[in-house]
N, C-alpha and C positions, 0 to 999 in steps of 0.2 A: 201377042203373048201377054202383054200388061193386061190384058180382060180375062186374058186365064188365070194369072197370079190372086189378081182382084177376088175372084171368083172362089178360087182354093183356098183362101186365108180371109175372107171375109166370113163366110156361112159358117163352115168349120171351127173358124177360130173363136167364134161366138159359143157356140155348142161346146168347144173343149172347153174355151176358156176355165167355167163352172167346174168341172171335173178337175183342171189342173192346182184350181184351189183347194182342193181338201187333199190333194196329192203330194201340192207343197207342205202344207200341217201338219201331215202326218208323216211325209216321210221325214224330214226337222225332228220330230219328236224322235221316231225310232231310232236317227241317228244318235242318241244321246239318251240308251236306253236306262243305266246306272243314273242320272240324273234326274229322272221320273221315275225310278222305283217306286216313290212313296207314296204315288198317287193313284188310285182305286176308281172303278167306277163300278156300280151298282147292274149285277145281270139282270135285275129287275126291269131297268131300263130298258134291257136292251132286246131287241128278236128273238123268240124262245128257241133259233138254232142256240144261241150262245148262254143258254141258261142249262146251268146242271138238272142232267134229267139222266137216272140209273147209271150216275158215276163217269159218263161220258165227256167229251173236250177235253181228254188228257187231265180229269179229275186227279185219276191213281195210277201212278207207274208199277205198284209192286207194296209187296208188304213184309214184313217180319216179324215171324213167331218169337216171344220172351220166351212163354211157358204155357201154358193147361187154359189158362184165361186171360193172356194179355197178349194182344196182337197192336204193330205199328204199322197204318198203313200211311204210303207217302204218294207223293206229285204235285200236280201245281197246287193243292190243296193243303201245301203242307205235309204235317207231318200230326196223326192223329191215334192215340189211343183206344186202343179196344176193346171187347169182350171175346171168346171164341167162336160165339156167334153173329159176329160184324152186326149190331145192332147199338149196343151203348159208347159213343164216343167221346173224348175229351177232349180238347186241345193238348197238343205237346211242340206248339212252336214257340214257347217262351224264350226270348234270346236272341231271334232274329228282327232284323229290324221291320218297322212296319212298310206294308206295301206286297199284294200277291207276288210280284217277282221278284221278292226277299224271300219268298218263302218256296219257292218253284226249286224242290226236290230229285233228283236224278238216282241217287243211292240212299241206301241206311246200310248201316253195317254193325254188328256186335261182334266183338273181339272174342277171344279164347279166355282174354281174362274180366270180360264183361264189361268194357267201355265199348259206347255208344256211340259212333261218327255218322259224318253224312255231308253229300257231298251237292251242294247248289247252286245255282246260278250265280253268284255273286261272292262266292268261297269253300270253303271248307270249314267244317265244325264238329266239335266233338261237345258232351253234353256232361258236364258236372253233375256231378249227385251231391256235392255240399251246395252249391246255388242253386239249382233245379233248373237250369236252363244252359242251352245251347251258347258254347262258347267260340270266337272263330279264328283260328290261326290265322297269323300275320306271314305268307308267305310270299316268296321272292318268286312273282307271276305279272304277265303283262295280259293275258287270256283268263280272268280270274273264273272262268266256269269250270268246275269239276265235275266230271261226270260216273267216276266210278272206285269204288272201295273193296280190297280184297286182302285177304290173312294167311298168312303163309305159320304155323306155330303162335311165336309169338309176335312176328315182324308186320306191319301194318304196310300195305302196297295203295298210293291212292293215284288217279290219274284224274289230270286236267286235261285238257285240249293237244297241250304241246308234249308234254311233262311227264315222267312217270318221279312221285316221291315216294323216298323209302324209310320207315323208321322203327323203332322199336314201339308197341304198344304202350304206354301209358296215357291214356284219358287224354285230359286238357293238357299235359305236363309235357306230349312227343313231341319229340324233334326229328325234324324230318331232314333227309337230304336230298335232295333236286337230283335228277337224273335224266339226261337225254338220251332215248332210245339208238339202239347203233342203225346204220342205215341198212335197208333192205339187200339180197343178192340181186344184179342186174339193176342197180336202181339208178333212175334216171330223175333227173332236177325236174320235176313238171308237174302242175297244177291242174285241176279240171277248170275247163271252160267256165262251167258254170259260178265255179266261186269267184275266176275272174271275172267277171260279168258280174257278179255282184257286186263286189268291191270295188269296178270303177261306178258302178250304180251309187254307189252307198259315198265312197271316196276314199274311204278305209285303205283302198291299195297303196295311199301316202300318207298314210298316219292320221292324226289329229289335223295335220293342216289340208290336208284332203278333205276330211272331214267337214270339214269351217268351210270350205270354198265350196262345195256341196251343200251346204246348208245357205251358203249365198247366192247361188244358184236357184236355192227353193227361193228365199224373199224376190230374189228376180222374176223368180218364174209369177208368184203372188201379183207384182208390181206392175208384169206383164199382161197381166190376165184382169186385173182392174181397169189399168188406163185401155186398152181394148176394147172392154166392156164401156166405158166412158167416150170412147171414141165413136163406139156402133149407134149407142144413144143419143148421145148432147145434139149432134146436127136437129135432128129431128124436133127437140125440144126447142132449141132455139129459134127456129122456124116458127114451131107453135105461138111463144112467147112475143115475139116481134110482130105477129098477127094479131096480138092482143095488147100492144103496144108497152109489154112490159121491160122493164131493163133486165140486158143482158148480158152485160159487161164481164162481169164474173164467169157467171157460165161459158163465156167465149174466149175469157183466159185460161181458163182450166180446162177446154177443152183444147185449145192450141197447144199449152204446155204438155198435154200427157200425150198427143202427137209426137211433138219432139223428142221427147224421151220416151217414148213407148219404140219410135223407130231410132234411136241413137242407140239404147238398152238391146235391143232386137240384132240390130248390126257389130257391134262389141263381141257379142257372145254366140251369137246363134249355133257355131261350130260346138261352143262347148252344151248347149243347150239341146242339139241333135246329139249327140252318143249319153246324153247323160239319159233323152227318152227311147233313146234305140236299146241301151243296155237294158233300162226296164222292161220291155218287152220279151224279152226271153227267160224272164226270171218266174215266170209261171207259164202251166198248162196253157193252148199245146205247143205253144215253140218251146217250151222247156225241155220236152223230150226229143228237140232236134239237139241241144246241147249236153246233156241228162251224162254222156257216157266221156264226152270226147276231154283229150286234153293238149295242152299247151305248154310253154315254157314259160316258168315265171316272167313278169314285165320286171327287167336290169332296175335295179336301186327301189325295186318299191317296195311295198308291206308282205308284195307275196315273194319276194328274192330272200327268203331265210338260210341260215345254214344248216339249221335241224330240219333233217329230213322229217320230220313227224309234227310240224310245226302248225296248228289247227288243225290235224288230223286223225289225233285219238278220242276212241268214244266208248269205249267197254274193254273191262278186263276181268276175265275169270282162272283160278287155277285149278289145273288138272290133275290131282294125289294121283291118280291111277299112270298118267302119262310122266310127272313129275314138270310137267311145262305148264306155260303159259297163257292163255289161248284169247290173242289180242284183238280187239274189232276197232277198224279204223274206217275213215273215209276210204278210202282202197282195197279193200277187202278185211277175209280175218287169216291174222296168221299165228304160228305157233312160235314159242321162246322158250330159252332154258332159261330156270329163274337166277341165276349164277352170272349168266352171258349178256342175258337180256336181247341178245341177236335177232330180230323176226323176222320167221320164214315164211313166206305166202302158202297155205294150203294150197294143193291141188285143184281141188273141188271147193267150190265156194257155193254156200247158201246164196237166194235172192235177198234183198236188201235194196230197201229204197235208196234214190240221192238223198233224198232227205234224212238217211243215216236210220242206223238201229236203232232198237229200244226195247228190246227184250235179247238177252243171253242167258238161257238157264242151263242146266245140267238136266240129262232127262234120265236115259237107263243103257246101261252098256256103252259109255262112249260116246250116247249123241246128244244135241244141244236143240234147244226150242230155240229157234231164231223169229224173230220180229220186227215187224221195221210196216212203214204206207204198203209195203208189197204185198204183209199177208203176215201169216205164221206157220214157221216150214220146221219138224224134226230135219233134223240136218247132221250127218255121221261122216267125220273127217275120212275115215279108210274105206266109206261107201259111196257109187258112182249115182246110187236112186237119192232122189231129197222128196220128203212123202208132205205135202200139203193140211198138215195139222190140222188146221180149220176145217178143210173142206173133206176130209178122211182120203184122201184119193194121193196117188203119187202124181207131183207136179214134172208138168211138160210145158218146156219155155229153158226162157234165156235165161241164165242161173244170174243176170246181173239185176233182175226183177224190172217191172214197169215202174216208174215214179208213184204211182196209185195203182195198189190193184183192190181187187175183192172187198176186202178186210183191210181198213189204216188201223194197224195194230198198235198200241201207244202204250200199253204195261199187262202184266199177268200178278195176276191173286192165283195163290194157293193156300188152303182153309187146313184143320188140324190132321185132318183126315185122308187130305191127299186131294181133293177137290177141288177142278183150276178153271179158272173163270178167264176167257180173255177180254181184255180192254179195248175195246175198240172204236176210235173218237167221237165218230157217229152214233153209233150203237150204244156205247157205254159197256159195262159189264154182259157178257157172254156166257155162258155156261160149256164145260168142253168136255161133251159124251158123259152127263147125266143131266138129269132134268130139272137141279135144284136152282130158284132162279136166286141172284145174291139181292140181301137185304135193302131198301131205298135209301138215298141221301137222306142224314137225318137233318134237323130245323135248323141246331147250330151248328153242322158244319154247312149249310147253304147260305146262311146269314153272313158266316164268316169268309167266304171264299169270295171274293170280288173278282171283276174280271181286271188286270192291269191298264193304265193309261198306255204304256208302251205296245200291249196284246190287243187293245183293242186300234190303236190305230197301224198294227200289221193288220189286223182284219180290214180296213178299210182300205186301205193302201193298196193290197191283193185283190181287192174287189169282192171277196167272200162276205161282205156284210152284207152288200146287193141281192145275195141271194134270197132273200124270202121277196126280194119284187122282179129279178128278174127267169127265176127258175134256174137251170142248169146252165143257162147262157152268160149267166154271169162270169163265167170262164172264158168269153169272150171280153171281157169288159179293158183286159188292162192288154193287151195286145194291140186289141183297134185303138184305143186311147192314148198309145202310144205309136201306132201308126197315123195315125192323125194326127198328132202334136209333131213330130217328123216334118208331114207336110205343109202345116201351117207355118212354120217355124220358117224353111227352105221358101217357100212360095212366097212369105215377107221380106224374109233376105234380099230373093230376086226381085219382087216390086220396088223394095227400095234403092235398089240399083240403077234399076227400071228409071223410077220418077225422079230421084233424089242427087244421083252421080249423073 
């Protein structure tokens, strides 16, 4: 059995090793995304998947009519001034701090009495007209991403993650009061699989100090994956070297010592080092669609044992004048509230909606809603049993809980003065939806100015999605085998060192 281990954890471990270093890099960084906000890197640089071409990778989530000639369109691109003909732009992110995911947009919203909010990755903001810039409430939040703004009269309703705030409108001047949504009917304390699984991936399921032990983890795994690489080597060279009568003293202690602690370091952790690459493995396509739906019971005392039932699982809110409610989208479905009660009822009938969460909720005609989300874009009518495939003009047949990726990864909708809706689609960019006009190009300064994040580009890497322009569609293979083979290297050193060592 020792020439099987040898065998598993030699060749393999050589081959991952390489891989598991830009794995640790990157996932380090992601873990500690607010702390690289401010760092940018250039889509110039980088593979023309990830360069702005007709508004695409989640350029623009949506936009908002001032008047007759001033349109704001927003997403990760910010927040940008218009003409009525989407062709002259200006900046309008004065205010936010530098760095694209300071400026990575989710709503805009204009009040009844003409204050301007908006709600992003890193806070909430409303926008001064005596300063000309985006100013950011100081709000009592642990989840500081907002995702959605709506107006009820005068009263201003904004939601974060966890949160619904409520407050009267005035500009930069409101005050808001914190709200926790009441718990659903039949509800039960449980998590989906997959965020747990992400959060022991990440460590996040025990806070900051999870976090840090995660992140030491990564330098381990680094530390691992060098003296490894040092190990497979030195023999060979020192051979070379002493056949050529050179000294090799050095080389010979540095290669004993990363022995020693490559398998002391190996034997300490391996346990923790197996689920840490076991959980990554289902964090993407296609074991992610083995976990996509199912759920669990919170892990007792961690980050996911909340008391708010709604505790990183709000993601849109609109209100219904005609119903007089609420109409909530959460990671769980969408459900309905009375704006008084705040109670949410689950509809019956639920639209498709990726795991990966919505990203389009509009108001269409009579009652029903454009829904969007990786699934696709579905009209979707709470009191009717058909959901009609928007995109593709045809009524959708399938599991109303949608595919993780379908057709269409729908990421924002533009509507122009005249009623003309373009869908967003990450790939694709700008869509045209049943007429033929195609929408205007990215103009020069808003491409100059849109970088891709430090934190966005090493999720792309991390995911394996950056591989894609070498390795075609199989790059969808990349972090699953990568993390089956780190598994087995990992267990197979274990047991060699047991093997030769105990």
């Amino acid at each position: 059995m020792g020439k099987l281990y040898k065998k598993l954890h030699k060749w393999p471990g050589l081959i991952i090793a390489f891989l598991l270093l830009y794995f640790s890099i990157t996932g380090i960084i992601m873990n500690h995304r607010e702390f690289f906000s401010g760092i940018d890197i250039s889509r110039n640089n980088l593979p023309k998947e990830f360069r702005y071409q007709n508004w695409n990778n989640s350029a623009v989530k949506g936009n908002l009519i001032l008047n007759a000639d001033s349109i704001l369109v927003y997403g990760n691109i910010g927040v940008w001034l218009t003409d009525s003909n989407f062709t002259d732009y200006s900046s309008f992110n004065y205010g936010f701090p530098n760095g694209s995911d300071n400026r990575k947009v989710f709503d805009l919203y204009q009040s009844n009495d003409g204050n301007l909010y908006t709600a992003t990755q890193f806070g909430l903001f409303a926008f001064s007209k005596e300063k000309k810039q985006w100013i950011k409430f100081e709000l009592d939040v642990d989840i500081k991403r907002f995702v959605a703004i709506e107006c009820v009269n005068d009263t201003l309703y904004v939601l974060n993650r966890s949160y619904l705030f409520k407050g009267k409108s005035e500009g930069i001047n409101t005050q808001f009061e914190k709200i926790e949504l009441k718990q659903p009917r039949d509800y039960k304390n449980e998590v989906s699989l997959f965020e747990t699984m992400w959060q022991i991936h990440s460590g996040e399921i025990f806070g900051i100090p999870g976090k840090l032990f995660v992140d030491a983890l990564g330098v381990i795994t680094i530390f691992l994956s060098l003296t490894g690489i040092i190990y497979f080597f030195f023999p060979g060279w020192i051979k070379r070297r002493k056949k050529k009568s050179k000294k090799v003293t050095s080389i010979v202690k540095t290669n004993r010592w990363s022995l020693k602690w490559h398998n002391k370091t190996g034997a300490w952790l391996f346990v923790c080092l197996i689920v840490l690459f076991f959980t990554g493995m289902f964090l993407r396509p296609p074991l992610l669609i083995a976990i996509a739906y199912s759920k669990v019971s919170p892990v007792k005392y961690s980050h996911l044992d909340q008391p708010n039932p709604w505790y990183d699982k709000l993601r849109d809110i609109k209100f219904d004048s005609e119903r007089n409610e609420f109409l909530l989208a959460t990671s769980e479905g969408i459900f309905y509230m009375d704006k008084d009660r705040l109670a949410p009822i689950a509809f019956k009938i639920q639209p498709p909606v990726s795991v990966m969460g919505i990203n389009v909720l509009e108001p269409f005609n009579d009652g029903a809603y454009i829904i969007g989300s990786f699934s696709g874009l579905f009209l979707w009518h709470p009191a009717h049993p058909e959901i009609y495939n928007y995109a593709q003009g045809k009524l959708h047949v399938g599991n109303t809980t949608g595919r993780p990726i379908g057709d269409f990864k729908v990421t924002g909708l533009v509507t122009d003065l005249v009623g003309k809706q373009y869908m967003i689609d990450y790939d694709k960019g700008a869509v045209p939806l049943y007429h033929e006009m195609k929408f205007p190009e990215m103009p020069n300064n808003i491409l100059k100015e849109s970088k891709m994040s430090l934190w966005n580009l090493s999720l792309e890497i991390h995911t394996g999605r950056f591989f894609r322009f070498l390795l075609g569609d199989f790059y969808i293979l990349l972090v699953p085998l990568s993390g089956l083979v780190s598994v087995m290297v990992v267990l197979s050193g274990y047991l060699l060192w047991r093997k030769k060592f105990r």
